[in-house]
C-alpha positions as CSV (number, residue, x, y, z in Angstrom):
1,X,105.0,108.9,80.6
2,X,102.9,107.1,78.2
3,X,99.7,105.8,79.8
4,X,99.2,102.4,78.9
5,X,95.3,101.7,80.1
6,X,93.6,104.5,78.2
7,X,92.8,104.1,74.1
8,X,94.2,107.4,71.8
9,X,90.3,109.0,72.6
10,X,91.5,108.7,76.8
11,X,89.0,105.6,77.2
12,X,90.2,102.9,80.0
13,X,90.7,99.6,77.9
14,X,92.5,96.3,78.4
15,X,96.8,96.3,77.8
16,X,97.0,93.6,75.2
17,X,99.7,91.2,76.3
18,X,99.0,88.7,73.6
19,X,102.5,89.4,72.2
20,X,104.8,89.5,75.6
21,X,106.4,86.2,76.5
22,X,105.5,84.1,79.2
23,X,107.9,83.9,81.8
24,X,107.6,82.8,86.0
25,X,106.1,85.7,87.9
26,X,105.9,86.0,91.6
27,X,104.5,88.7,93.9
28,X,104.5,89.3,98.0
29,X,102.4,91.8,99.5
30,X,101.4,92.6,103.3
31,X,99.3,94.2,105.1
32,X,97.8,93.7,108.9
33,X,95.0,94.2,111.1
34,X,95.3,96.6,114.0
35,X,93.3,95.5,116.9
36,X,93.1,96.1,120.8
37,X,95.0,93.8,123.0
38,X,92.3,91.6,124.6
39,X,91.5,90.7,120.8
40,X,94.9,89.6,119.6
41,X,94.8,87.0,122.5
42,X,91.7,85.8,121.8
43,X,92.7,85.4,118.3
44,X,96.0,83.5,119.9
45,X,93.5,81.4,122.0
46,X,91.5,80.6,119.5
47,X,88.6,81.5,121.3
48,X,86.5,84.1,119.2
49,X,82.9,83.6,118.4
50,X,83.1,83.1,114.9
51,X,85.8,79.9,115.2
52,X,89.4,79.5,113.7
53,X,89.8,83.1,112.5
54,X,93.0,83.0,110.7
55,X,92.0,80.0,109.0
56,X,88.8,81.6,107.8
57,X,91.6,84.5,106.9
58,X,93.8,82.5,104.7
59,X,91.0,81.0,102.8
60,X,89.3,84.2,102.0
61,X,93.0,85.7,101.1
62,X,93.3,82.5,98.6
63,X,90.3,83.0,97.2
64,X,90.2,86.7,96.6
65,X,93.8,86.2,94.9
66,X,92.1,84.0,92.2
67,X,89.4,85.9,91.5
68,X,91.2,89.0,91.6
69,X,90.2,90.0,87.8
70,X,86.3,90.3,88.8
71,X,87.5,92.9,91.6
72,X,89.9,95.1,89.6
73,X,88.4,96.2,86.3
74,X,91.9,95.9,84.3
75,X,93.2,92.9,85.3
76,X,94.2,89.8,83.1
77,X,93.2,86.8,84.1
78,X,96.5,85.2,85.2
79,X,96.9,81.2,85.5
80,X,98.1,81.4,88.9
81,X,100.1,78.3,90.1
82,X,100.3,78.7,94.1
83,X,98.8,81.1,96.9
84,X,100.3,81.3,100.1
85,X,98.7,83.3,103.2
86,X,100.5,83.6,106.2
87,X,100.0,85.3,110.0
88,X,102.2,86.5,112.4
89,X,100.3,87.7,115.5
90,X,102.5,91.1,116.6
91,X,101.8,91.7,120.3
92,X,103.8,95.0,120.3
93,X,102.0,96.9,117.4
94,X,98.7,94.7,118.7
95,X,98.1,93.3,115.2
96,X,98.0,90.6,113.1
97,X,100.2,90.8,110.0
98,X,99.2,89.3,106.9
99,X,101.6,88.2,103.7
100,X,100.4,86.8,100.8
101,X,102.8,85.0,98.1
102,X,101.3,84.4,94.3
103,X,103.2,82.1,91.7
104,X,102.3,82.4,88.2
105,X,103.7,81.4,84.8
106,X,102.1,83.8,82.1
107,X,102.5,87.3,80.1
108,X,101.6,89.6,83.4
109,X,102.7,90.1,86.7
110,X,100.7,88.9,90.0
111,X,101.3,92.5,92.0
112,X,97.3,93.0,91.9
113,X,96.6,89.3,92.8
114,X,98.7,89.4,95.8
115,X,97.2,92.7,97.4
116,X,93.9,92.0,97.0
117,X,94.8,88.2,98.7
118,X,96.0,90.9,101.6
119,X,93.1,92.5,101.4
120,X,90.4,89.4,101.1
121,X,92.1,88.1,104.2
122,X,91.9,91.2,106.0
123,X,88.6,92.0,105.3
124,X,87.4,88.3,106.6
125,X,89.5,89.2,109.7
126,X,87.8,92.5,110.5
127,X,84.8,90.3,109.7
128,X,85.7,87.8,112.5
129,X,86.4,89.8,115.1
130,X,84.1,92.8,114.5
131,X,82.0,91.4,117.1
132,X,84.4,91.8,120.1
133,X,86.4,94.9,118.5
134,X,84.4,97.4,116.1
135,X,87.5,99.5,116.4
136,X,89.9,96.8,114.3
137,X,92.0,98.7,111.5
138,X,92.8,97.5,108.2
139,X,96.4,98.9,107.8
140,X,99.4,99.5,104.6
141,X,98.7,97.0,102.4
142,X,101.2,97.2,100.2
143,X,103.4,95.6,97.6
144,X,107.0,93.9,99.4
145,X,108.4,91.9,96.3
146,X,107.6,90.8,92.6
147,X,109.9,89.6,89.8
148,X,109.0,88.4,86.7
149,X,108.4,90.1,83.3
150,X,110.3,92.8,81.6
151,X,111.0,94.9,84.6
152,X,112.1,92.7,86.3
153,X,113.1,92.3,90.1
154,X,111.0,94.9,92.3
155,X,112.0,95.1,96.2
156,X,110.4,97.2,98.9
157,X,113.4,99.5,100.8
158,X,113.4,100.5,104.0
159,X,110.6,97.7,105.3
């Protein structure tokens, strides 16, 4: 397998994508927040410390989408068209669950964009709760969906 972010000399550099077509890229990752019981309905209450947690969550999932090329080193900028954040509070697995959608029209995918919008969101989520559950667990972020580009449709099996 040719590797495709190191120079002939092994040095990490930038995949030039000047010459690829632009084309409608799209991207869903997930991820959740494992937290104790009495925390999940307080997030459902709305009655943490801190205020309106998941919308503090979806903003900070936004925003870390769009700025994902100051986080990971080899990233293009993309011109992202639409970020969505969404919650579903899971009272089995005591968690919140966490899905980010990223639209795009350029030359590279918007995998990267959408995990770290999981992981922006999560990491203001732990932030909101940390005060009433130190214990909270970032958990399997992970890419669910992208299409777009030259390889075309990519689908998560087996959930």
């Amino acid at each position: 397998m040719e590797l495709t972010h190191v120079d002939a000399e092994g040095k990490a550099r930038m995949v030039e994508v000047a010459e690829k077509p632009e084309s409608f890229r799209e991207a869903v990752a997930r991820g959740a927040l494992r937290v104790k019981p009495e925390t999940l309905e307080l997030i459902a209450a709305g009655r943490l410390p801190k205020g309106d947690v998941l919308a503090v969550a979806r903003v900070a999932g936004i925003m870390a989408a769009k700025e994902t090329p100051r986080l990971v080193p080899l990233c293009h900028p993309v011109r992202v068209t639409g970020v969505a954040v969404d919650f579903q509070l899971d009272k089995e697995k005591t968690r919140v669950e966490i899905t980010v959608r990223v639209k795009a029209v350029d030359r590279t995918g918007v995998e990267m964009e959408a995990m770290a919008g999981v992981a922006g969101a999560a990491l203001a989520l732990y932030d909101m709760v940390k005060a009433v559950d130190r214990e909270a667990v970032i958990e399997e972020i992970l890419l669910e969906y992208k299409s777009g580009g030259k390889s075309g449709v990519f689908r998560r099996s087996g959930g």
